[in-house]
MARMAR-16695 format. One record per residue (C-alpha): x, y, z negated. Coordinates in steps of 0.5 Angstrom, whole numbers. Each point is the difference from the previous one (the first is absolute). Layout:
<nodes>
+-------+-------+-------+
!     X !     Y !     Z !
+-------+-------+-------+
!     X !     Y !     Z !
...
+-------+-------+-------+
</nodes>
This chain:
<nodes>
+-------+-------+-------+
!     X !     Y !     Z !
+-------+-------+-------+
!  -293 !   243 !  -370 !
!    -7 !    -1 !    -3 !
!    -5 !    -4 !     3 !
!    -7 !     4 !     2 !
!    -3 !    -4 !    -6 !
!     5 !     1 !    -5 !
!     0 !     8 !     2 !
!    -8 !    -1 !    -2 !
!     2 !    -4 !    -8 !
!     5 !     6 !    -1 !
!    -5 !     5 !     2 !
!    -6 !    -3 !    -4 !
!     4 !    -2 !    -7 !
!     2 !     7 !     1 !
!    -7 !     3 !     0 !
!    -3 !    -6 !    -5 !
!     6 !     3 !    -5 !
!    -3 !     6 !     0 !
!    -7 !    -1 !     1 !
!    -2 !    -5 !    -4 !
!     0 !     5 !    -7 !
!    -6 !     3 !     2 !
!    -7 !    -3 !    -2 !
!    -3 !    -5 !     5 !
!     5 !     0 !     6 !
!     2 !    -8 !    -1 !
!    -8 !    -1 !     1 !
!    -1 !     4 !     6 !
!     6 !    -1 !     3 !
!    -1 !    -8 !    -1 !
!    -8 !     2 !     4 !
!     5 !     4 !     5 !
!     1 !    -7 !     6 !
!    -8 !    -2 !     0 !
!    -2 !     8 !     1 !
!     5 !     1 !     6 !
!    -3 !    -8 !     3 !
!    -7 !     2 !    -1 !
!     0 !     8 !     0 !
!     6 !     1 !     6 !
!     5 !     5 !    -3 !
!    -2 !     6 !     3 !
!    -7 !    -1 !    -4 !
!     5 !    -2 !    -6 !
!     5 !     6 !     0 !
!    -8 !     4 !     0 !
!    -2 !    -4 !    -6 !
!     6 !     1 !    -5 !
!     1 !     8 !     3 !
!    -8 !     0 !    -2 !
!     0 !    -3 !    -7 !
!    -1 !     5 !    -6 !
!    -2 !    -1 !    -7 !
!     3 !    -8 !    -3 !
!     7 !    -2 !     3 !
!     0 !     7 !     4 !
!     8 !     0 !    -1 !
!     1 !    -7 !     2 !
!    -4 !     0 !     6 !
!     4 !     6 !     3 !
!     6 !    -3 !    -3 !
!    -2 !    -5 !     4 !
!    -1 !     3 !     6 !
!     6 !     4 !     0 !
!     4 !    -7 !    -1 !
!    -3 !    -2 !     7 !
!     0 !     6 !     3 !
!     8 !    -1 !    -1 !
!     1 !    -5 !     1 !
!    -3 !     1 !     8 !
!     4 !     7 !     0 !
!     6 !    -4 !    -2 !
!     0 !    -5 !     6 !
!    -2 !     6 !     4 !
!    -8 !    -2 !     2 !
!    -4 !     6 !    -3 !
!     2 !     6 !    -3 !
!     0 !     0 !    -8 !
!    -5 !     5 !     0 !
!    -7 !    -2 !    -1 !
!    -4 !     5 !     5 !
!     6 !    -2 !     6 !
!     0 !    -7 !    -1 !
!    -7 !     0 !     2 !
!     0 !     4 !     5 !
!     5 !    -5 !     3 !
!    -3 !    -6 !    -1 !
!    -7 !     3 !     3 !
!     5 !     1 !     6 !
!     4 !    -5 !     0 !
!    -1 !    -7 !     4 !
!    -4 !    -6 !    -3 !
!     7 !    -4 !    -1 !
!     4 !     6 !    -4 !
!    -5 !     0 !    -3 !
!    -1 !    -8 !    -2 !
!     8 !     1 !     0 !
!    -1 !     5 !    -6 !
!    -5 !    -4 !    -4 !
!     5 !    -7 !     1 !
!     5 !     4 !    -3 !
!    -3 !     2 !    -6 !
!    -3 !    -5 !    -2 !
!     7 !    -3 !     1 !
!     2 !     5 !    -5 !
!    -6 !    -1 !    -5 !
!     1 !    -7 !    -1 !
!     7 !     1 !    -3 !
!    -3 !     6 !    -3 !
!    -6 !    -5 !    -3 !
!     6 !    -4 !    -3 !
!     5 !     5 !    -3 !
!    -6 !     3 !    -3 !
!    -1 !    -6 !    -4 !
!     6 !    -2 !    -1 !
!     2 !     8 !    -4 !
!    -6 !    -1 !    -4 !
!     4 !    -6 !    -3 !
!     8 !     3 !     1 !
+-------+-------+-------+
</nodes>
């Protein structure tokens, strides 16, 4: 039986495997805790659907490797719109729940991310 952290390694070594090819997404995902701590996630989550242009693939990466990985522990759905709608109703805690864990998550993601690069 895994450990709920080991669980958040193996789900982000899997997406920095898969994501890191693509142009920019290290350097986002490394800014990714600091938008989450000053930002919130809701307004996070936002920003990453938003961005168009430079890195647009590595935001949406992005975003679907948070969305993820909230659906995954069973806190908001996958679905950008639905996971909205969710934390507009949802209580202060399970709100403040959902941002811990993925910021949890970010931390290895930040790591794996680096350490691809170098692999």
């Amino acid at each position: 039986m895994n450990t709920l952290d080991q669980e958040r390694a193996q789900y982000a070594w899997e997406r920095a495997n898969r994501n890191t090819v693509v142009d920019g997404y290290r350097e986002m995902v490394k800014g990714a805790p600091a938008l989450v701590m000053g930002n919130g996630l809701m307004a996070t989550l936002a920003y990453y659907r938003s961005r168009t242009g430079c890195n647009e693939r590595a935001a949406q990466l992005i975003l679907g490797d948070l969305l993820g990985w909230l659906a995954k522990r069973h806190i908001v759905p996958a679905d950008f719109s639905t996971a909205m709608n969710a934390f507009f109703k949802a209580e202060a805690q399970d709100v403040m729940r959902a941002t811990d864990e993925a910021l949890a998550m970010l931390r290895w993601l930040r790591q794996f991310a680096d350490a691809v690069k170098d692999a």
